[in-house]
N, C-alpha and C positions, 0 to 999 in steps of 0.2 A: 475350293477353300484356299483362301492365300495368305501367311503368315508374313510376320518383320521379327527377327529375332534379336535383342538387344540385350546387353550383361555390360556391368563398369563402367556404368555411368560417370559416377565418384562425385554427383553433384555437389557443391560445398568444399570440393578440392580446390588449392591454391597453387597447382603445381610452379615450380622452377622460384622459387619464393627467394627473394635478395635479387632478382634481375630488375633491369627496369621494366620489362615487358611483365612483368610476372601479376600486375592487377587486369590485366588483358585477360590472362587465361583464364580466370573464375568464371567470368561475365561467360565468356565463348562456350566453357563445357554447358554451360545454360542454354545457351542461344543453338546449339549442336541437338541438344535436348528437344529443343521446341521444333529447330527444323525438321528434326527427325517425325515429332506427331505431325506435322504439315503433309510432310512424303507418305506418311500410313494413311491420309484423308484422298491425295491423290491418287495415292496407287491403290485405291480400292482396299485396302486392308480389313482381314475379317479380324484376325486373331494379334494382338501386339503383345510376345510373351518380353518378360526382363527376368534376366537369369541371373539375380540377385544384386548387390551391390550397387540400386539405381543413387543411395546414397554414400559419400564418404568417412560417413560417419554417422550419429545420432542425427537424424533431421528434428526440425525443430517445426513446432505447429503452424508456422507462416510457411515453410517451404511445403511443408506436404502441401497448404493450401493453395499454393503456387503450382505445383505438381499435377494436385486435381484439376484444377483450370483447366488444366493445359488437355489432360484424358477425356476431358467433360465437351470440348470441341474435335472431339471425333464423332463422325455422323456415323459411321456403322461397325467400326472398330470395337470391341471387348477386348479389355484388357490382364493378361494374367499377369502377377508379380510373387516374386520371392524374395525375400531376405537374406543377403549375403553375410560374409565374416565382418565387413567393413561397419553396415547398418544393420545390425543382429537387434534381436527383438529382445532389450533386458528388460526386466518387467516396469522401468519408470516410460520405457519407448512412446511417445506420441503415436507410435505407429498402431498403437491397439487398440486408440479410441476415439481414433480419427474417422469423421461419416464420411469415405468416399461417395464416389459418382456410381450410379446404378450400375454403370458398363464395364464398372473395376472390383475382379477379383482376385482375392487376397490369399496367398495358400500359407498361411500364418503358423500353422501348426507343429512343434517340430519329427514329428512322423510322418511318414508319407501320406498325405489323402490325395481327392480327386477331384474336379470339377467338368461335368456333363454338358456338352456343348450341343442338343439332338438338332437342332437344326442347319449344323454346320457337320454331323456325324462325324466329332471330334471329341476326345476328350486328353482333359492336360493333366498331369499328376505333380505332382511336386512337395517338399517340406522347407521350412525356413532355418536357420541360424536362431539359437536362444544363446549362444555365447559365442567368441572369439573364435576360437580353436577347437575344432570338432575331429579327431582321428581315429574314429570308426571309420570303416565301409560301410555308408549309411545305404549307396546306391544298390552292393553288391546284388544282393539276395530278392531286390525288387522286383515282378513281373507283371507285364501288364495285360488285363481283364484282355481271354480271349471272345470277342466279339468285329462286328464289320465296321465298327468305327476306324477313324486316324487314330492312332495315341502316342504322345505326346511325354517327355518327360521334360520337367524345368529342374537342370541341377545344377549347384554349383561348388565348385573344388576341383581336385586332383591334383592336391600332394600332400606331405604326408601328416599335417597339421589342419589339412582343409577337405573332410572326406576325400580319403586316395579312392581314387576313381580306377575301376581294373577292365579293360578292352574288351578281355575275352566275356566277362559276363554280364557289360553290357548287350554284348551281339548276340546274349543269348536270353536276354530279359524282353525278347516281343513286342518292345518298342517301337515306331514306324517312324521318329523322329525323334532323338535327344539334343536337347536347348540347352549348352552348356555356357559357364561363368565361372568367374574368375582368373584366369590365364589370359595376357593383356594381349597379345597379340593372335590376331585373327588366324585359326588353323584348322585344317583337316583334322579331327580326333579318331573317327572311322569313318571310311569313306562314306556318303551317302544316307551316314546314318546320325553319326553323331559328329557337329562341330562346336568350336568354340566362335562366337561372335568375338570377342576382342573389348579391347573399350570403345568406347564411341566414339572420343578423342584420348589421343596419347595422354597419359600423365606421366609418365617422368622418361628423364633419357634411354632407359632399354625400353621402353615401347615404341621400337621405331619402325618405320613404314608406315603405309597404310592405314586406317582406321577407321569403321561404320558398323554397316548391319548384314544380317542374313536376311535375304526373300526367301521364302519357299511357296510354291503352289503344287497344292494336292489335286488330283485326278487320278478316280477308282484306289484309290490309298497308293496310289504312287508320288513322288514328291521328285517335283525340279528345283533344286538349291543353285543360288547365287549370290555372292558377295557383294553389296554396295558401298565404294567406297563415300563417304559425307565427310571426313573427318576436314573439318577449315586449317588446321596444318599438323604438320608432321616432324618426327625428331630423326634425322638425318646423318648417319657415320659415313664419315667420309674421309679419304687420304687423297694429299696432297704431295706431289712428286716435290722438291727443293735439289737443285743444281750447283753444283761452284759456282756457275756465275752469277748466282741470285743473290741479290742483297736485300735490307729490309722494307725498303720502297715496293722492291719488285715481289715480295713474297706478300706482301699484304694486297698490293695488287692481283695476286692470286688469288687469294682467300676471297675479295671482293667481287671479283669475277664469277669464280664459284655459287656463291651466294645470289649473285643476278642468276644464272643458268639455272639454278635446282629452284631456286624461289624464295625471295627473301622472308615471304611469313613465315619458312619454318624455323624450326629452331638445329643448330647442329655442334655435332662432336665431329672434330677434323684432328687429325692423324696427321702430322709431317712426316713425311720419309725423304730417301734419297740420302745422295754426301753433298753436305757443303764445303764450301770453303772452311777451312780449318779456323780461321780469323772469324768467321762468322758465326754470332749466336742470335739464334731466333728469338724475338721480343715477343713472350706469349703475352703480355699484359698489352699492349699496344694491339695485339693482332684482335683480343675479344673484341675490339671500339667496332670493328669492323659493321658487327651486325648479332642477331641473335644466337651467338655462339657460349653456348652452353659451357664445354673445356675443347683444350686443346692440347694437343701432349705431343713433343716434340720427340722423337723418335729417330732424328738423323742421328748421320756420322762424319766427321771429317774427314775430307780428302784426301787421305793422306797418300803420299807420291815414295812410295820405302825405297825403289833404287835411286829415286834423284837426292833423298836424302841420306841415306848410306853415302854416293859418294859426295855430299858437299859437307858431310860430318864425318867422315872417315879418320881415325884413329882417336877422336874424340869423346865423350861421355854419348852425347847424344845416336854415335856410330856405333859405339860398343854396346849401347842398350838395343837397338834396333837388333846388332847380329848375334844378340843372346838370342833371339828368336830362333835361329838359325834361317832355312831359304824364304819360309813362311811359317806365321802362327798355327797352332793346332787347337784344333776348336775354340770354340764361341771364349770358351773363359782365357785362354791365351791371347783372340782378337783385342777381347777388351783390357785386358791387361796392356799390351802393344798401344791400343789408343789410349788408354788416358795416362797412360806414362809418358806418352809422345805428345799430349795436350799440357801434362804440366810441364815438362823441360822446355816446348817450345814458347807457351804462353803464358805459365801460370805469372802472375804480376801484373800482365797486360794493362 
């Protein structure tokens, strides 16, 4: 039996909204969406679990119809879903009285039930969201039916407004596989046993890295887990060294450079560091023109040279503030003190 494990969709997100790029990424978490049923047709997919939150919000009766489509051109895939915090089931929800596709089901109920897979000798268990914010341990106390089937759980949360999820008792609720959602970045929860898929595509700047699906394939109830990345782009942090001798020609030329090597689809937060030239202030407005750069936060310092200006300021204002320090500043809040006392006496007015 071979599964796709998928959670945070967020279909109907707009994420990075005020960019120009930003009517691009609605269309893509869709197009991400479909690729994805494409890859469950090719790779032979029996079971396509969603660990809740395939929408980002209430869908509306054209999207689920959209949705269905899409489950309806799977030739041997079944599909399980649950209902995240995101698209929780309030009782006006389309989601209750909408005719899915024969090969789509639905674990709607907000207590745990189950669904009997005999000829895949699997079974999936799971419950959905009927409100926002759920801070029970809904998962804690659950266990599953001892029999030779796979079994399966679909959950999602783990913090402390969204079912807090606790390690140890899941590893002790006889589970052979938990499908977990909500937590955007793809991770190890317990090894082998329980992961989070991630979102499909990133939606907003801390979900960076990566971004897809889990495979699993079962043999004799053992399961081989792998990550597939699919996400079409990714949110990127990154720091950028700046030098004295950099000036604003050449630091945007960085940035641009950058952006070529990592890949200009994605989108990123870059980090300045280093010392500049003391005369030198980084243009972050000029630097976003660059490319799909989300923020950018300027983090240098200026260069500043203490013995050459100790002696070309010596017995001066500028010389006597320098050797208030004494030989050197002492910690971080002394440093800064030093600099920006030594930014306005040398430049302020500039």
């Amino acid at each position: 039996m071979r599964f796709m494990h998928i959670a945070d969709v967020h279909l109907g997100a707009a994420p990075d909204s005020g960019y120009v790029w930003a009517k691009d990424r609605g269309r893509e978490i869709w197009e991400s969406f479909r690729r994805c049923i494409m890859e469950a047709n090719e790779k032979k997919v029996d079971l396509l679990l969603v660990a809740g939150d395939l929408f980002h919000r209430q869908p509306t009766a054209q999207e689920l119809k959209e949705v269905n489509y899409l489950f309806s051109t799977l030739e041997k895939t079944l599909v399980v879903l649950i209902a995240g915090n995101h698209d929780y089931l309030k009782p006006s929800s389309p989601y209750l009285t909408f005719p899915w596709s024969k090969n789509v089901i639905c674990l709607f109920s907000p207590e745990c039930e189950k669904v009997r897979f005999p000829e895949l000798k699997t079974e999936v268990y799971g419950l959905s969201y009927h409100q926002q914010e759920i801070t029970s341990a809904l998962y804690d106390d659950l266990k599953a039916e001892k029999n030779d089937y796979f079994r399966i759980l679909l959950a999602h949360g783990g913090d402390g407004t969204h079912i807090p999820v606790s390690k140890d008792k899941l590893m002790q609720s006889g589970f052979d596989y938990i499908a977990l959602g909500h937590i955007h970045k793809p991770q190890v929860f317990i090894g082998g046993l329980a992961l989070y898929a991630g979102a499909l595509e990133p939606i907003d700047c801390n979900d960076a890295g990566p971004h897809g699906y889990v495979l699993g394939e079962v043999q004799r109830k053992k399961v081989k887990l792998s990550f597939v990345e699919s996400c079409m782009r990714q949110y990127l942090h990154e720091e950028l060294e700046v030098t004295e001798e950099d000036t604003a020609y050449s630091v945007r030329e960085k940035i641009a450079e950058l952006l070529h090597r990592k890949g200009e689809q994605h989108m990123y937060r870059i980090r300045l560091v280093g010392q500049r030239h003391p005369q030198f202030f980084p243009d972050i407005r000029e630097y976003r023109k660059c490319g799909r750069i989300v923020e950018i936060e300027d983090a240098t310092v200026p260069a500043f040279h203490l013995e050459e200006l100790r002696r070309q300021y010596q017995g001066q204002l500028i010389g006597n503030f320098i050797e208030s320090f004494g030989e050197e500043p002492e910690g971080v809040t002394e440093e800064k003190a030093l600099r920006y006392g030594l930014e306005a006496l040398l430049y302020d007015g500039m």
